[in-house]
C-alpha positions as CSV (number, residue, x, y, z in Angstrom):
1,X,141.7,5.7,-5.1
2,X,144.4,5.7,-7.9
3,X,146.3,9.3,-7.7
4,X,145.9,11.4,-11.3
5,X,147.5,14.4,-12.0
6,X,145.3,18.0,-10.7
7,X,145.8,21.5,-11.6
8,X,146.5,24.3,-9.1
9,X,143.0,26.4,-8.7
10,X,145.1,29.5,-7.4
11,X,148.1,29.7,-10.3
12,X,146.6,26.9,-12.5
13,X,149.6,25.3,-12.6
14,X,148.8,21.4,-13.8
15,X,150.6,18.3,-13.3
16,X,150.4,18.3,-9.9
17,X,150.6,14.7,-8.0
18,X,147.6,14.4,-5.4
19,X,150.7,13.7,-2.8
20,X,152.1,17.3,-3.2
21,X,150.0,18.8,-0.3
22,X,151.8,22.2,-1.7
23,X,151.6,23.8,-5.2
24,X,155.4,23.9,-6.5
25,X,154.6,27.5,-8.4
26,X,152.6,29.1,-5.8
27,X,153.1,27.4,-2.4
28,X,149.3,27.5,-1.7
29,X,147.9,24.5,0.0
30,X,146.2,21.9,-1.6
31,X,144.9,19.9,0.9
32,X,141.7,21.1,1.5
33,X,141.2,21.0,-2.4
34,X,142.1,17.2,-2.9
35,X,139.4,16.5,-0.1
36,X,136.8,18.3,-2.2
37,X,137.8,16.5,-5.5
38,X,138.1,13.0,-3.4
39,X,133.9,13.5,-2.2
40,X,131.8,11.8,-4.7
41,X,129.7,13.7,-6.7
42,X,125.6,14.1,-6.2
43,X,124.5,10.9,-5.7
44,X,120.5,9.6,-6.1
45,X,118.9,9.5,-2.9
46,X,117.2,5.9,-2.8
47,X,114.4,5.5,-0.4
48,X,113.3,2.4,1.2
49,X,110.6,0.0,0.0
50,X,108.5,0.8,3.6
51,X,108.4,4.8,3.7
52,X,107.0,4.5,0.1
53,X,104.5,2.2,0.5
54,X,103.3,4.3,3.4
55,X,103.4,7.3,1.6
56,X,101.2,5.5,-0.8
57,X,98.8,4.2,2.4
58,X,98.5,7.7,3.7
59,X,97.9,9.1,0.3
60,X,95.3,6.8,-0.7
61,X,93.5,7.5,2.7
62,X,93.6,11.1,2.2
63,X,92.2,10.7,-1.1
64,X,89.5,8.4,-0.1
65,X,88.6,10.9,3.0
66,X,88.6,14.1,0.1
67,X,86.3,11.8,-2.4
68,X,84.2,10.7,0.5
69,X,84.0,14.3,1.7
70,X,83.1,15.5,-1.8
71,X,80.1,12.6,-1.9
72,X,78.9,13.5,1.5
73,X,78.6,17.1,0.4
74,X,76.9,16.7,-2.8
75,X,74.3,13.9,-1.0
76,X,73.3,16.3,1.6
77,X,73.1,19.4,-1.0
78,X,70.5,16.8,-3.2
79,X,68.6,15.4,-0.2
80,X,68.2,19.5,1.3
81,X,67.1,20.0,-2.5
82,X,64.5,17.3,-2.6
83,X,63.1,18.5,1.3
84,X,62.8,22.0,0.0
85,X,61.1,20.4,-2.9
86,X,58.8,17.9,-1.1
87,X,57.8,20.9,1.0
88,X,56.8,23.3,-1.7
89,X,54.6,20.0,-3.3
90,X,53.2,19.7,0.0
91,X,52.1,23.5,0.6
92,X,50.9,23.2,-2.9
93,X,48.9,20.4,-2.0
94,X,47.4,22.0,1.0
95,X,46.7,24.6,-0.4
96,X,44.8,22.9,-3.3
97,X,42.8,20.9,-0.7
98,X,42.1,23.7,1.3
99,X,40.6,25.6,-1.8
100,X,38.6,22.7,-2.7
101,X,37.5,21.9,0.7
102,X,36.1,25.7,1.0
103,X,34.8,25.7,-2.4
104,X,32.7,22.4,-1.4
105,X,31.7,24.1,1.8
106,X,30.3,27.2,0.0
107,X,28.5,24.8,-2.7
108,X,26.9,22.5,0.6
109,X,25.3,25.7,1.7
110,X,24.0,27.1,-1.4
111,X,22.5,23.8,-1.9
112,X,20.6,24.3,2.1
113,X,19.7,27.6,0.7
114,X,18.3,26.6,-2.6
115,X,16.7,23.4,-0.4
116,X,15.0,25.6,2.0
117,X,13.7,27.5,-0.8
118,X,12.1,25.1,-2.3
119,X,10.7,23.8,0.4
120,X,9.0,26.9,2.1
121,X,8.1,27.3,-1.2
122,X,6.7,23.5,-1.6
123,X,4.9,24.5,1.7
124,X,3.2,27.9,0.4
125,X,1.7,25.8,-2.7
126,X,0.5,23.0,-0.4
127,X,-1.1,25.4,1.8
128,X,-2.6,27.8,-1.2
129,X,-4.0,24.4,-3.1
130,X,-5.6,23.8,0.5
131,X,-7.1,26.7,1.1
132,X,-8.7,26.8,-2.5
133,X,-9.5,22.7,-2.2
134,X,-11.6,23.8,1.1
135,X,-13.5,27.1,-0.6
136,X,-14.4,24.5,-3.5
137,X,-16.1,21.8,-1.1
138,X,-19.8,21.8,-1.6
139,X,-21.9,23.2,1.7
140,X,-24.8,21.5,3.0
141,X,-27.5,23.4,3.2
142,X,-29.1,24.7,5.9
143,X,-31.0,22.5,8.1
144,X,-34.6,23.6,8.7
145,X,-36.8,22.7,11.5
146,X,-39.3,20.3,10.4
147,X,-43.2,21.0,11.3
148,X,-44.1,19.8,14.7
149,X,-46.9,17.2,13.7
150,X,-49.9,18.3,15.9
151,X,-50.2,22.6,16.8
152,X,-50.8,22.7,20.6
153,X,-53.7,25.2,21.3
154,X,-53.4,28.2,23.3
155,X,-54.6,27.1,26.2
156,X,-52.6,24.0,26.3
157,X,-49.5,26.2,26.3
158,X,-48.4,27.8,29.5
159,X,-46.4,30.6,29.3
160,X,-43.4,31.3,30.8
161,X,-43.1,33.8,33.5
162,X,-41.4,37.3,32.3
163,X,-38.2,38.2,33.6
164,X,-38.2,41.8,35.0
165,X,-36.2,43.5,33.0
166,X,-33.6,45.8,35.3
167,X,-33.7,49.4,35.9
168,X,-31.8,51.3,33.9
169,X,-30.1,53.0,37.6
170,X,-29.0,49.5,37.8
171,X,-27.1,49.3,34.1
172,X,-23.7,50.7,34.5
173,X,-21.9,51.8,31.4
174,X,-18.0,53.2,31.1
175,X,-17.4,56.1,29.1
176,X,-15.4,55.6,26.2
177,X,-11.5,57.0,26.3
178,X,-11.3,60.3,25.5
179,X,-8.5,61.2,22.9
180,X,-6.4,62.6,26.2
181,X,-7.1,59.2,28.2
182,X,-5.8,56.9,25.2
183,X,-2.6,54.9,25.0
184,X,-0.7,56.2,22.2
185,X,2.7,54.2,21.2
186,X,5.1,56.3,19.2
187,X,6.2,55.4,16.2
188,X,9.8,53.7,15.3
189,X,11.0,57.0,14.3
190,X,9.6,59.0,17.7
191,X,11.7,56.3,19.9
192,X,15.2,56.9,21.1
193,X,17.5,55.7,19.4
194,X,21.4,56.2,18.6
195,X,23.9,55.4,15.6
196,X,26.1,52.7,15.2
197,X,29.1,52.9,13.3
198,X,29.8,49.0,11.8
199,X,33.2,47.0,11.6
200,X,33.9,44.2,9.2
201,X,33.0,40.9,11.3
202,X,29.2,42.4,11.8
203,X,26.1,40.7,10.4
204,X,22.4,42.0,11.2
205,X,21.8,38.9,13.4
206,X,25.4,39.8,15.5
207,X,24.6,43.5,15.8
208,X,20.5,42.4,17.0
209,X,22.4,39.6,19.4
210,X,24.1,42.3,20.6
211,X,21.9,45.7,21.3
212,X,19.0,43.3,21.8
213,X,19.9,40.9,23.1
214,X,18.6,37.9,20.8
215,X,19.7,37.5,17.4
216,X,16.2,36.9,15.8
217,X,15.2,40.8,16.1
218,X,17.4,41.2,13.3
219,X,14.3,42.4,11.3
220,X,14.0,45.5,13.2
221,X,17.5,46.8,12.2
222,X,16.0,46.4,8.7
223,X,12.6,48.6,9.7
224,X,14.9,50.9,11.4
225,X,17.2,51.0,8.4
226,X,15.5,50.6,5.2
227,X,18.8,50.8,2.7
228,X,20.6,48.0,4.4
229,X,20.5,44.5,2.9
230,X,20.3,41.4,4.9
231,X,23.8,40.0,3.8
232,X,26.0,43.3,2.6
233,X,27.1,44.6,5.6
234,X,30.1,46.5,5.2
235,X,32.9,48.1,7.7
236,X,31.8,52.1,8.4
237,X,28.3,52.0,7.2
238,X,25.6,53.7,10.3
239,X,22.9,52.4,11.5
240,X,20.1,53.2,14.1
241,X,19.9,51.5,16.8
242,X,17.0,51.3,19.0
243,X,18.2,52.3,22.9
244,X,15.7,50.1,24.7
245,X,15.6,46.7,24.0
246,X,11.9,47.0,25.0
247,X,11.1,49.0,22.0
248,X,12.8,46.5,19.9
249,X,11.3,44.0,21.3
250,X,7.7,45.5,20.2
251,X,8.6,46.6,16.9
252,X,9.3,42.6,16.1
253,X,5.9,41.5,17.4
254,X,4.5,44.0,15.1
255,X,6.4,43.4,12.0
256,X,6.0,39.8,12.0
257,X,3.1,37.6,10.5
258,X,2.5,33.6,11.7
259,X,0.6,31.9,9.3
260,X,0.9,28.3,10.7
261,X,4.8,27.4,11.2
262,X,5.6,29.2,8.5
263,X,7.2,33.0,9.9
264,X,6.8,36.2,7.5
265,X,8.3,39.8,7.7
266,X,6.0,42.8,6.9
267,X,8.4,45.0,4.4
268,X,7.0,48.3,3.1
269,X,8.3,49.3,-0.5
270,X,10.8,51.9,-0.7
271,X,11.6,54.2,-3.4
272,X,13.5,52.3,-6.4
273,X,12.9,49.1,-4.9
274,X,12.6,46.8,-8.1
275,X,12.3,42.7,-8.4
276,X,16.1,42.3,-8.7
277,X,16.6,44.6,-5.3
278,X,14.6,43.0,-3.3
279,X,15.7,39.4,-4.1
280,X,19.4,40.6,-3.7
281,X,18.3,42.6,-0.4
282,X,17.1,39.4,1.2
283,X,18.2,36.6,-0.5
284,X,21.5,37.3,-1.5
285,X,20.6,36.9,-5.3
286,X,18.4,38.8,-8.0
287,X,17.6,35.4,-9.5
288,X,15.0,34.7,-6.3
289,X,12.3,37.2,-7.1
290,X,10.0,34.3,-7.7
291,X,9.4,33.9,-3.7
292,X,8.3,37.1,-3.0
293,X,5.8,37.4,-6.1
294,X,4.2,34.0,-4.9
295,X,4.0,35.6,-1.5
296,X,2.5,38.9,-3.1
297,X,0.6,38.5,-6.3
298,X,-0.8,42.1,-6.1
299,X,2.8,43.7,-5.6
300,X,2.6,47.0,-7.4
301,X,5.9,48.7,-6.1
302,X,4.1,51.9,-4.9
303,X,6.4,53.4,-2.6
304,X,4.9,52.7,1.2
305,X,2.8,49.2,-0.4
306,X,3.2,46.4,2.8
307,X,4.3,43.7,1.5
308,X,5.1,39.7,3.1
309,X,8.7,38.8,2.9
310,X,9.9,35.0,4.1
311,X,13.6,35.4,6.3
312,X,15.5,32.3,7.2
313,X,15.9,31.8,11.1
314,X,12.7,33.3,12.3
């Protein structure tokens, strides 16, 4: 290194030779200041060709592993979308079938309904067209015994021997029942009975199933309870029901009507019972009148008037 001339930094005396280890002014030393000034300055730090291609290695991987996280993220957010998606298209769907699979259910049985209609009422024409096809028939008249050709005489007939009629200690007669000595049923309203408070998930042929012990005595419920209709029972309403099944039992017998297969209910007409009421009492709907005029032609609505009423299931 070629020696220049340096200045003292404690006087700042100048000219001084790099050999002077001494200032000639001030006496300081110098030496630790000509080290300093013979250290290069700041140099450029050069890095090798291998730590930067690594850097570049590891900093392409951690990109790749941020984009790839970022992908994986957004890919499971979409696919959680289109399950939550497919889900709600699928309860939609069920749903939809489920109303149309209950709306075709209710449509088969109206169509059994109106069916059976028809046909009991197919049958009551058939059997009304028979009865007046058989009053129509001409009768043959009555056979009378023809003349015997030759009269036998007196004598020639013998004559048969009397019976002796029997004394009259030997007839024996009962006498009739006195008013005391006869059997008297009571009436529905004299038999025991007790009140029943319904729920929701009752029906006449449930409650008769239940108290009765057969479902087909449902009819007596509806003698015993003259407001109710056959298919509007609701939660709360009262009703009496008969304590012995016995009694129910009898009631039936007597409020029923066979006229070959074909099973009828005797009704008697309460007050502000109209056309509309009675097909919505028993048939569910005011439009089904017609069936109980073809059953009674000579329905007046007088209040107490018996009248035939066809019930499914008898």
């Amino acid at each position: 290194m070629p020696k220049t001339k340096q200045y003292c930094p404690i006087c700042g005396k100048d000219q001084i030779g790099q050999d002077q280890q001494r200032c000639p002014q001030c006496d300081a030393d110098l030496t630790c200041f000509w080290v300093l000034d013979a250290l290069p300055e700041q140099g450029e730090v050069v890095a090798s060709p291998v730590g930067i291609r690594k850097m570049k290695i590891w900093g392409l991987i951690g990109g790749g592993g941020i984009l790839l996280l970022v992908v994986s993220l957004g890919w499971m957010l979409y696919q959680n979308h289109k399950v939550a998606r497919t889900l709600a298209d699928n309860q939609n769907r069920l749903e939809q079938v489920n109303r149309t699979m209950l709306a075709l259910v209710e449509k088969i049985e109206a169509e059994k309904e109106v069916i059976k209609k028809e046909a009991f009422l197919q049958k009551i024409n058939s059997q009304q067209m028979a009865s007046e096809s058989k009053d129509l028939e001409p009768r043959a008249p009555d056979a009378k015994p023809e003349p015997s050709q030759a009269k036998s005489s007196p004598s020639q007939v013998n004559p048969e021997p009397r019976q002796p009629k029997p004394e009259p200690s030997q007839v024996v007669r009962q006498p009739p029942l006195s008013r005391q000595t006869r059997i008297v049923r009571p009436t529905q309203e004299q038999r025991p009975f007790f009140w029943y408070e319904t729920t929701d998930k009752d029906t006449l042929w449930s409650i008769a199933d239940r108290f009765y012990h057969n479902g087909r005595y449902y009819p007596v419920l509806l003698i015993m309870n003259p407001q109710v209709s056959l298919y509007e029972i609701k939660a709360g309403q009262r009703l009496k029901i008969l304590k012995n099944p016995k009694d129910a039992v009898y009631v039936f017998n007597r409020s029923i009507v066979r006229q070959g297969s074909v099973v009828f209910f005797w009704y008697h007409i309460q007050p502000g019972d109209r056309p509309q009421t009675l097909s919505r009492k028993f048939y569910r709907a005011e439009d089904q009148y017609s069936i109980i005029e073809k059953l009674n032609p000579n329905l007046r609505f007088e209040p107490g008037q018996r009248i035939k009423i066809w019930l499914p299931d008898l």
